[in-house]
C-alpha positions in Angstrom: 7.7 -28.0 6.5 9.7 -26.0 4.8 8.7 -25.2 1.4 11.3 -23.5 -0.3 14.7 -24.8 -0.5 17.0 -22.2 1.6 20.7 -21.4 0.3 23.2 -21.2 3.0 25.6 -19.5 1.0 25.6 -15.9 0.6 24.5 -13.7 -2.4 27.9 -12.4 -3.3 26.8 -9.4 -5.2 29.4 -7.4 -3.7 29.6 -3.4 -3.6 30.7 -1.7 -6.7 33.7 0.3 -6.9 31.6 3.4 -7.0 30.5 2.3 -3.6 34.2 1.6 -2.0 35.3 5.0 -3.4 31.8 6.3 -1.5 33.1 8.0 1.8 32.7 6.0 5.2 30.7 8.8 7.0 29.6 8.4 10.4 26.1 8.9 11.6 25.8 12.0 13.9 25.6 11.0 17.5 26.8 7.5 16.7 27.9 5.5 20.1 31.3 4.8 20.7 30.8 0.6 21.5 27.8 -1.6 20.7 26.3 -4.4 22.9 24.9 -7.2 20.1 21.5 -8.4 21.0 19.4 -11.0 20.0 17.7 -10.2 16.9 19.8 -8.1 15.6 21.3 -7.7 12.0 24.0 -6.4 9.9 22.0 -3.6 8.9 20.7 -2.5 12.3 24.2 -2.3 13.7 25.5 -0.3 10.9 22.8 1.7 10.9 23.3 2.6 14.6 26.9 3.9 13.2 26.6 5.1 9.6 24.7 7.5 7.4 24.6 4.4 4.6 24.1 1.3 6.4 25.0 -0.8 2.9 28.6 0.2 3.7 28.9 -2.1 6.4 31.6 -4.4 4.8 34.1 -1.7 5.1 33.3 -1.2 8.9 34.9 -4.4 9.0 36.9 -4.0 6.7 41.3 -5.2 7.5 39.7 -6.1 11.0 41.3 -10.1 11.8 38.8 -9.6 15.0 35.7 -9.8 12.8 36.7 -11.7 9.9 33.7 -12.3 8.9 31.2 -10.0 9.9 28.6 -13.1 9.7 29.6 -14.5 12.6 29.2 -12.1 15.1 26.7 -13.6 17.9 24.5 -11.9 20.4 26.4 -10.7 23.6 29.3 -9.9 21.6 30.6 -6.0 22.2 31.7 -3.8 18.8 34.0 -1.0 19.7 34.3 1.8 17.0 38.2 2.6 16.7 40.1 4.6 13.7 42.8 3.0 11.9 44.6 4.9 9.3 41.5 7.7 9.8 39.0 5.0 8.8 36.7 3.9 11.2 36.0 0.6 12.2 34.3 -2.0 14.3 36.1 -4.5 16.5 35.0 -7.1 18.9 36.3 -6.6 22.4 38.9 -9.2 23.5 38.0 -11.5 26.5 40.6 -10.8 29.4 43.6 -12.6 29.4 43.2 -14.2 33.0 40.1 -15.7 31.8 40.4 -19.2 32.2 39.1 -22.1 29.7 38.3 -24.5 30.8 36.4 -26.5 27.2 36.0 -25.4 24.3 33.5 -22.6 23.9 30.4 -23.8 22.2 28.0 -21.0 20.4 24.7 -21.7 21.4 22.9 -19.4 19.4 23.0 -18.3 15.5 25.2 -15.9 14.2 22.9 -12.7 13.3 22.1 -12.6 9.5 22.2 -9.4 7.2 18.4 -8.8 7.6 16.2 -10.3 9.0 15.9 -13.4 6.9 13.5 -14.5 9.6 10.6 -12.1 8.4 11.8 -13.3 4.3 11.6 -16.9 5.3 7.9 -16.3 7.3 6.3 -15.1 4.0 7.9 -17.0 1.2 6.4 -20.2 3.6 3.2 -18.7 3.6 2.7 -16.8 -0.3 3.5 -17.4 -3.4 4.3 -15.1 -6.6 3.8 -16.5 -10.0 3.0 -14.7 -13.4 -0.5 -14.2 -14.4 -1.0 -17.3 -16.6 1.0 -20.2 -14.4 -2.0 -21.4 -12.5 -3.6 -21.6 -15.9 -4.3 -25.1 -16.7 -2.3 -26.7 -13.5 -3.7 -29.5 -11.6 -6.6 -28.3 -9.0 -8.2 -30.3 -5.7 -11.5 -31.8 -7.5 -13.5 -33.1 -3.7 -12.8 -35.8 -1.5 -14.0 -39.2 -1.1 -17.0 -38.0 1.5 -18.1 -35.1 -0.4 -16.7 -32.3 1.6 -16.5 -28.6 0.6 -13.3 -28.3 2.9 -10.4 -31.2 2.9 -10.0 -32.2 5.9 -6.1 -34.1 7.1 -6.4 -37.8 7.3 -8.6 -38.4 4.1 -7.9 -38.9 0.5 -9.5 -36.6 -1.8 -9.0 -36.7 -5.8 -7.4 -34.5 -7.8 -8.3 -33.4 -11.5 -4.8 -33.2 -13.2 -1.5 -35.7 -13.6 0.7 -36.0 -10.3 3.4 -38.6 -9.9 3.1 -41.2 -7.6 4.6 -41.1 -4.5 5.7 -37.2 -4.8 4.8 -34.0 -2.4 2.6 -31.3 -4.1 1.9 -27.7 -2.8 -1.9 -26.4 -2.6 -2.3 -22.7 -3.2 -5.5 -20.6 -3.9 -5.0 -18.1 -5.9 -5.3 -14.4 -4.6 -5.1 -11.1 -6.2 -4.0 -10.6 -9.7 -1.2 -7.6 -8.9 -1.4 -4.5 -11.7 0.8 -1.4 -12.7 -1.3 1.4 -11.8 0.7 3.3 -14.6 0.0 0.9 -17.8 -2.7 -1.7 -16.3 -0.6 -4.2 -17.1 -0.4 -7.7 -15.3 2.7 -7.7 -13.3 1.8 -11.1 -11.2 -0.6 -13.5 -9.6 -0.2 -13.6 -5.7 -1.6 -17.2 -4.0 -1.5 -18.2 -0.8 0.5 -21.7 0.7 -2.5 -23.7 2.0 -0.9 -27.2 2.4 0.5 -30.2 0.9 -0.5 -33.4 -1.0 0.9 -36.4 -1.3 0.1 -38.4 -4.7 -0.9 -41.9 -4.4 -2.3 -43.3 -7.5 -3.5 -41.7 -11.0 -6.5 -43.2 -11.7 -6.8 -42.1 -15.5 -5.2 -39.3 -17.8 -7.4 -36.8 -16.0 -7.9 -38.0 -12.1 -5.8 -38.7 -9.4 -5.5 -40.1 -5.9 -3.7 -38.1 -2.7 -3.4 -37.7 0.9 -3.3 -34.1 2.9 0.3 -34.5 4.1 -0.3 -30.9 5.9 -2.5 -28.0 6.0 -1.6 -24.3 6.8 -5.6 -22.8 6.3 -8.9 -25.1 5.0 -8.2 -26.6 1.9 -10.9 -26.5 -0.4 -12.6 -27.5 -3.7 -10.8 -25.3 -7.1 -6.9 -25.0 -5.0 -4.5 -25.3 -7.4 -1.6 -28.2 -7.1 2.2 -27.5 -8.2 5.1 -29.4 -7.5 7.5 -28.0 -4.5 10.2 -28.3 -7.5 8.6 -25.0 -8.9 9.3 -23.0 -5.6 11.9 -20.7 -5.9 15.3 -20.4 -3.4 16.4 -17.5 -1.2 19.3 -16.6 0.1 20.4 -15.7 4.0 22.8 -13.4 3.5 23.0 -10.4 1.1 25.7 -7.8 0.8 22.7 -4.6 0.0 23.7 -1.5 -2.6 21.8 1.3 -4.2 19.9 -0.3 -7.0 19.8 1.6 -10.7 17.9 4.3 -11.2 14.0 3.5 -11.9 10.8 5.6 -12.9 7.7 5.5 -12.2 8.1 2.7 -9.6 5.4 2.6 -6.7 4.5 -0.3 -4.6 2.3 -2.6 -5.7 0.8 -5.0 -3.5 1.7 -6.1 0.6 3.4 -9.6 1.1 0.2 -10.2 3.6 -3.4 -9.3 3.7 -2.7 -6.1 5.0 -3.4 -2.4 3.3 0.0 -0.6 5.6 3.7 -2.1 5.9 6.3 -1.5 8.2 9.7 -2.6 9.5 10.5 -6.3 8.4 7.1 -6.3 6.3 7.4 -7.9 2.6 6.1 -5.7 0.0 5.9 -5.9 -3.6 7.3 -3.1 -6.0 6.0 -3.0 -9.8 9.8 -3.7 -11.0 11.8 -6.7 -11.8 14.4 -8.8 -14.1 13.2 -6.8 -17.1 14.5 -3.4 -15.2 17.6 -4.6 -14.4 16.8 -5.4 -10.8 19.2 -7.4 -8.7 18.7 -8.9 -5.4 20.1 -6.9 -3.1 19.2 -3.8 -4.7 17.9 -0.7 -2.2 15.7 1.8 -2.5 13.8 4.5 -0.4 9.9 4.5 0.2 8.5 7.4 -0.2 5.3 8.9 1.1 3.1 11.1 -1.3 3.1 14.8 -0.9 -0.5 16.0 -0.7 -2.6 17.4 -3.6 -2.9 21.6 -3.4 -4.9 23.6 -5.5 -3.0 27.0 -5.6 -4.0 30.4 -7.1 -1.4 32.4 -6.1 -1.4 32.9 -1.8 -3.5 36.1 -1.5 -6.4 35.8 1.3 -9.0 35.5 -0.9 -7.4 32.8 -2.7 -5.6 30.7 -0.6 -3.8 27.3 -1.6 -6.3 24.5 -0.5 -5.7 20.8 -0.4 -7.5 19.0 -2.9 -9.7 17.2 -0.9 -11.0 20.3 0.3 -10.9 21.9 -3.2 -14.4 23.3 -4.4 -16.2 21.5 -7.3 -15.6 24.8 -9.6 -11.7 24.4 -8.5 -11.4 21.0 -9.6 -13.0 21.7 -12.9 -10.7 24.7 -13.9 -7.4 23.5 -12.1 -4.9 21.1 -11.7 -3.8 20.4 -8.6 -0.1 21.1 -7.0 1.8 17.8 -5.9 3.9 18.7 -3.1 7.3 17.0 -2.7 7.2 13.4 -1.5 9.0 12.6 1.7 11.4 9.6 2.6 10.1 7.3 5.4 12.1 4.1 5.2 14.0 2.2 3.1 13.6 -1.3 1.1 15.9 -4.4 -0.5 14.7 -6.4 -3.0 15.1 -10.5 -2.1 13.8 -11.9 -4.6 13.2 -10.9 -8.3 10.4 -11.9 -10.6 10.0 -10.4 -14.5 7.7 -7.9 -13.9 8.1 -7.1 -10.0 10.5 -7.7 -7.2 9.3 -8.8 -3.4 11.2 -6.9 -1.2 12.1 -6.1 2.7 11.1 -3.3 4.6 14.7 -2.3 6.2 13.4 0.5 8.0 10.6 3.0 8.3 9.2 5.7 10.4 5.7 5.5 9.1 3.3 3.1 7.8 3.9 2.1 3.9 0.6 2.1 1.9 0.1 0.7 -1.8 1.0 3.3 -4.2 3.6 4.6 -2.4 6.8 5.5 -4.5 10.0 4.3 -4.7 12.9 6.4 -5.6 17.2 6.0 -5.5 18.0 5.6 -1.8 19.1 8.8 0.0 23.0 8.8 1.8 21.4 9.5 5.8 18.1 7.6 5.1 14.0 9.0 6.4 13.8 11.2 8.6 16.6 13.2 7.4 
């Protein structure tokens, strides 16, 4: 069951006019035609033709072939042509003899921006509130046979008011997400583990429901919000460099995991209160290591910190080297404090901690 309410409609943002007056460059070595495949997005396809993939609505741009760049369908062949020097994509024409027979009836989805499919796998699964929301909410009290895990089929009781006849979500709160800067709480993650329905409230304090469905064991303490409080996403985005930040880092992973890559959800420590939009890129950057320098002559060679002598870390500071782009993020969804975002691409695994910084023209690796 789906328990956020999807938009089908896109998130028309749109591209600034700093970004149309931005020059269409081609990435080197680009190929000359593209076969669509099955998975594919927006971005990928772009990315296998320019230097700043969030350009991609001027690749289409004036082109009656590819209307709308949203409904282009794996199988489907993009050849790059110039038109008043501008490049652009068009779909190759079927030949003329062809003959029709019916109709012709797309079997398969259209291929989305991003990959909403790796958006729409976590927002089913996690939840992002802010610190205090589970404070005071409605929690699973036991079940009728004295179980420590719920268990589908029986009723159990909850300690809180629900309305009869309405479906509830069960999370369990998980980590309480902080800025490493200012140690300030930026968000509460919890984790989707099922629905309720409510049946009767016994009193001012207790009520009655049935497990409607269970993601994980459901247990005593889970906290119960109505799927009204779930928030919406959209499918398609239209992605552009997001303002200028500082001292942004990521904060938490989407899952239980310490390293992100490609298509991961990850958390960075900015939000609403920043001025961040959905839709809003950025690069990930790794770290530059730690050196203790004292000027390069053999006796005193630079040394990285974790090698440093005791005596060196107590009279020195250590160097930062320069950090390094690996991959690049868009925000999906914004919250006050912090934003969830997608992992466009990457060449490396993203770790908590790691920076964020204004997204580079040619992307990592570059």
């Amino acid at each position: 069951m789906k328990l956020r309410r999807i938009l089908l409609v896109g998130l028309l943002a749109g591209c600034s006019l700093s970004l149309q007056a931005e020059p269409l460059a081609l990435k080197d070595g680009h190929p000359g035609s593209y076969r669509v495949k099955k998975g594919d997005t927006l971005w990928d396809i772009s990315a296998h033709f320019l230097r700043s993939p969030w350009l991609w609505p001027r690749l289409w741009q004036a082109n009656p072939q590819v209307a709308n760049p949203h409904l282009i369908y794996p199988g489907d062949i993009l050849t790059l042509i110039w038109v008043d020097g501008q490049p652009r994509l068009v779909r190759e024409q079927e030949a003329v003899n062809t003959v029709r027979l019916s109709p012709r009836v797309r079997v398969e989805p259209a291929i989305p921006t991003i990959s909403f499919a790796s958006i729409a796998s976590f927002t089913d699964s996690q939840h992002m509130v802010a610190p205090s929301t589970l404070d005071g909410m409605p929690y699973v009290l036991g079940d009728e046979d004295g179980r420590n895990m719920m268990v589908p089929g029986r009723q159990l009781y909850v300690r809180g008011t629900l309305k009869e006849g309405e479906l509830y979500a069960v999370y369990r709160p998980a980590d309480l997400v902080l800025d490493k800067y200012s140690g300030e709480p930026l968000g509460q993650k919890a984790a989707l583990v099922g629905t309720l329905t409510a049946v009767a409230q016994l009193d001012n304090q207790t009520a009655i429901a049935d497990i409607s469905s269970l993601k994980r064991d459901m247990r005593q303490g889970d906290k119960v919000l109505p799927l009204s409080s779930q928030e919406s996403i959209a499918v398609f985005y239209y992605p552009r460099p997001g303002p200028n930040l500082a001292h942004s880092h990521v904060v938490t992973m989407g899952r239980e995991d310490s390293t992100a890559g490609k298509n991961s959800v990850i958390f960075i420590n900015k939000g609403r209160r920043d001025g961040i939009r959905s839709g809003d890129l950025y690069s990930i950057l790794e770290p530059g290591s730690d050196v203790y320098d004292k000027g390069g002559a053999p006796s005193n060679a630079p040394v990285y910190s974790d090698a440093a002598s005791l005596y060196q870390r107590l009279v020195a500071e250590p160097e930062r080297l320069p950090a390094k782009a690996i991959g690049r993020l868009m925000v999906f969804k914004v919250y006050d404090k912090l934003s969830a975002a997608l992992v466009l691409d990457s060449e490396d695994m993203i770790r908590i901690g790691y920076p964020i910084g204004q997204v580079t023209d040619a992307g990592p690796g570059s």
